[in-house]
N, C-alpha and C positions, 0 to 999 in steps of 0.2 A: 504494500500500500504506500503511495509516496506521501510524504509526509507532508506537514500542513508547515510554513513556513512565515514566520512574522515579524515585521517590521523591519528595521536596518534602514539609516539614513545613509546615503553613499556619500552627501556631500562630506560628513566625518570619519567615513569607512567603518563604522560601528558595527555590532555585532547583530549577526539574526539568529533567531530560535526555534525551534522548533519541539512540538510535540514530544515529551519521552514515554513517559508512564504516569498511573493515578492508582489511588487507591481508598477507600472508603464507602460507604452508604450511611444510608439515615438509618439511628438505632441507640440501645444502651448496651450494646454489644462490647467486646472487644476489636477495637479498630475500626469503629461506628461512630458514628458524631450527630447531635444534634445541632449544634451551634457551634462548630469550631472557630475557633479566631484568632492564634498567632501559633510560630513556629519557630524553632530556635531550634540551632547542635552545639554538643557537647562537643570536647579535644578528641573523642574516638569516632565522632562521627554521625552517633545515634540522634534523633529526633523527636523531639519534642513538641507537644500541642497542646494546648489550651482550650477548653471546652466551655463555653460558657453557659450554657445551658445545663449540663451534665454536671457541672460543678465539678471538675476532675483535671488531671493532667494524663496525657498518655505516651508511652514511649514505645520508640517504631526504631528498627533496622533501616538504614538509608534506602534500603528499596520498600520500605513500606510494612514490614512485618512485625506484627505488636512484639512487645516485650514485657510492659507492665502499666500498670495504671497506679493515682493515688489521687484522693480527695473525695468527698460528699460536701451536701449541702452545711452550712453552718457557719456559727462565730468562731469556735476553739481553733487552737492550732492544730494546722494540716485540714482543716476547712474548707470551704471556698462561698460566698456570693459573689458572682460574674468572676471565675478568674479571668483577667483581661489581658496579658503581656506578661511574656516571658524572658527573662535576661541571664546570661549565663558566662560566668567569669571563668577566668584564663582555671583555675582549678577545679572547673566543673559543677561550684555551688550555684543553684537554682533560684532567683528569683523570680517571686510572681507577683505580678500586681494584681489585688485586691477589691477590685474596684467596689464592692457593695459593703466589703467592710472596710473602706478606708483604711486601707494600710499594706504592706509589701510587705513579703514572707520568705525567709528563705529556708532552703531543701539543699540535702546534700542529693550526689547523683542519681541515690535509689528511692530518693521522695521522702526521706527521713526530714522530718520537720527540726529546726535549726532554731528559729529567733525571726522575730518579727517588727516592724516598725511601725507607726499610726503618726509621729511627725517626724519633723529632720531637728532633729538634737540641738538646743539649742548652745549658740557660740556666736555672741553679739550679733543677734540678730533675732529675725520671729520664732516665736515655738507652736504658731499655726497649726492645728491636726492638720491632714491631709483630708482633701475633700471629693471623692470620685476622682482618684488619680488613673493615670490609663494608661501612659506610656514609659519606662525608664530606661538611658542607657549607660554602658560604664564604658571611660575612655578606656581603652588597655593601655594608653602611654601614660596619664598623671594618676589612675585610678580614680578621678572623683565619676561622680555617681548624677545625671542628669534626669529630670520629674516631670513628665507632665502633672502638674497641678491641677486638674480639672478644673475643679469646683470652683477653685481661688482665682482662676485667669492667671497663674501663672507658668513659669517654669523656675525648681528647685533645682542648686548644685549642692549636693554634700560629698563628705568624703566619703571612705570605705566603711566608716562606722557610723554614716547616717549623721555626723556631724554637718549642723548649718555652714555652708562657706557665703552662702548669697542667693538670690534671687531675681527673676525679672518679670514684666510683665503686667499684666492690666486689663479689663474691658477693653473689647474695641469697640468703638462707635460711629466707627466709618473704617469698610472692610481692606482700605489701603492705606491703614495706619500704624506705619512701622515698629516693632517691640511693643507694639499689643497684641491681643488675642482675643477670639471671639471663639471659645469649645476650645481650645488647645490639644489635639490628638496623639501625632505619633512624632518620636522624637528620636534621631541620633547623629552620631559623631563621624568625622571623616578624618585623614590619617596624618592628617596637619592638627587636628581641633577643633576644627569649625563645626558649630551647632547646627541642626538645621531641625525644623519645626515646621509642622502643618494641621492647620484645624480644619475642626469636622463642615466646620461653615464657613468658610472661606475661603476660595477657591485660589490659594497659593500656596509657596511653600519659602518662609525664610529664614536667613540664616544669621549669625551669629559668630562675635568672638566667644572664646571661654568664660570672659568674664561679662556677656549678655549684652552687649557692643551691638546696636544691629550692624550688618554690613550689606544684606540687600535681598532683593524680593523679586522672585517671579511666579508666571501664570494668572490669568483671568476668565471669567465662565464662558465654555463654551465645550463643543467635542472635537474641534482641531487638536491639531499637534500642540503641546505646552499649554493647552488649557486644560481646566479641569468642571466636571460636574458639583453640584452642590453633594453633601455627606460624601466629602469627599477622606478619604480612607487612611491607612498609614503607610510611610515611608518607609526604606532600607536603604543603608546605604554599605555599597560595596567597598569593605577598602581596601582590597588589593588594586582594582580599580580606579577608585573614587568615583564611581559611577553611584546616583541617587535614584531608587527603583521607586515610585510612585502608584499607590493601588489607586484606583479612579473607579469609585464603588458604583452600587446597585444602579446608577444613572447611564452609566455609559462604561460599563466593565470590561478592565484593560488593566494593564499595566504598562507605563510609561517611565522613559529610562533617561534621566539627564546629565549630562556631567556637572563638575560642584561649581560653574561659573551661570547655569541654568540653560543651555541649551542642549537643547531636546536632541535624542541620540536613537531612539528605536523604539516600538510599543508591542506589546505582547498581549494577545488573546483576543478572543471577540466573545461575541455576547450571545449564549445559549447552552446545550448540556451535550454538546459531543466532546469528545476528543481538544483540547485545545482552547474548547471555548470555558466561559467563563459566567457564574450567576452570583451577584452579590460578592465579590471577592472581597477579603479583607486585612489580610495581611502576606508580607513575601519574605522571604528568606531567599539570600544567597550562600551554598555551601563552597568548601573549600576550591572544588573542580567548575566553578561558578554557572553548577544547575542550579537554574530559577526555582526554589518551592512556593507555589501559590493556594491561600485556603480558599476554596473554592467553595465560600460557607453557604448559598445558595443552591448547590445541587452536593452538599455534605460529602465534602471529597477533596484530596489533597491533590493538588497538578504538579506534574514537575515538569520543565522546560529546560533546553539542552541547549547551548552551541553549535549551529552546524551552519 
């Protein structure tokens, strides 16, 4: 069967993709989903997923083979209401964001519950809870630890112990108003530092120094190239690359791929439940050999996209 082949801009020589494999159905199964919603790997490979509906975390062989699950509905630790995002440092510890209990959790490899946080520790500055937080990333170069803040409109930096370093952020009240925020969504780092930020209502994506500096803003509503739909989804950012993967949710379902200066480099998927295509996606992961994994929360199923 020849394969279904997507995007690639020639005037940058960018990459195309194509179809590899998928794996999942609707269920409370093993290796079933009802709401899946982000994906993360560990230093050997294995894969991780977030269920937000099921209230669980599940672990898969890079080709898709369950391995183990942990979580139920609840407040205690090793709990979960909505786990929302997965983050996973250079030694394998697990965090999850918490999103209905306000606060990030963390897990050693096998889903052993660890220590948990509900605000960023204070150190001359706010000791704020955390309010529907959604997105976290950790640099690997300084170690500190970046927040979406939901609730608060902002974005948190702590360090490795959830100490306060700063914060930024704000209502927005006009959707091209730089270092504010209107939903603040999916958040991370490229291999210089630069932040980069995208909300649920606001159809761009921008970026930042370390220390919350804006430095500059792209995309505006639409379904061309470099724009984006409203609920618009979360980022990844590749960095061996430095390429910024953008979901472009339930509106106009894609994935769209920019370099860190914002021009637009290649789009992946269309919109339906074959092979390729895509319902509702919602978050992407790049692995080491930089297959694309996409959650494909709308037909409850994980995609994965190749290089070719």
């Amino acid at each position: 069967m020849e394969k279904s082949i997507f995007g690639g801009n020639e005037e940058f020589n960018s990459t195309k993709y194509c179809f590899s494999f998928k794996w999942g159905s609707e269920g409370t199964g093993d290796g079933q989903f009802l709401r899946p919603h982000d994906v993360n790997f560990d230093s050997k490979g294995k894969v991780y997923v977030t269920d937000r509906d099921r209230n669980d975390i599940q672990k898969f062989t890079q080709n898709g083979t369950f391995i183990t699950k942990w979580g139920s509905e609840g407040e205690k630790p090793g709990q979960f209401k909505i786990p929302y995002s997965i983050e996973i440092d250079s030694s394998d510890n697990i965090f999850v964001v918490d999103r209905g209990n306000d606060r990030i959790q963390k897990f050693n490899e096998n889903g052993t519950f660890v220590q948990q946080w509900d605000r960023p520790e204070k150190v001359n500055g706010s000791d704020q809870e955390f309010a529907s937080p959604e997105d976290m990333v950790i640099d690997r170069e300084s170690g500190a630890i970046y927040i979406t803040d939901t609730g608060n409109e902002r974005v948190v930096k702590v360090d490795g112990n959830f100490s306060y370093l700063l914060e930024w952020g704000s209502v927005s009240e006009d959707s091209n108003e730089s270092g504010k925020f209107d939903h603040p969504h999916g958040i991370d780092v490229d291999s210089k530092g630069y932040v980069y930020v995208n909300e649920l209502e606001n159809p761009r994506i921008q970026k930042f120094l370390e220390n919350g500096t804006f430095v500059k803003q792209w995309g505006s509503e639409g379904k061309g190239p470099g724009q984006f739909t409203p609920l618009l989804e979360h980022l990844e950012v590749d960095n061996k690359q430095d390429m910024i993967y953008m979901v472009d949710g339930a509106l106009n379902p894609r994935i769209q791929v920019f370099d860190t200066d914002g021009n637009f480099m290649t789009s992946i998927g269309t919109k339906g439940n074959g092979d390729g295509e895509l319902s509702k996606p919602e978050h992407v992961n790049i692995d080491s050999s930089g297959n694309v994994y996409v959650v494909d929360r709308g037909n409850q199923r994980m995609q994965v996209f190749s290089p070719c």
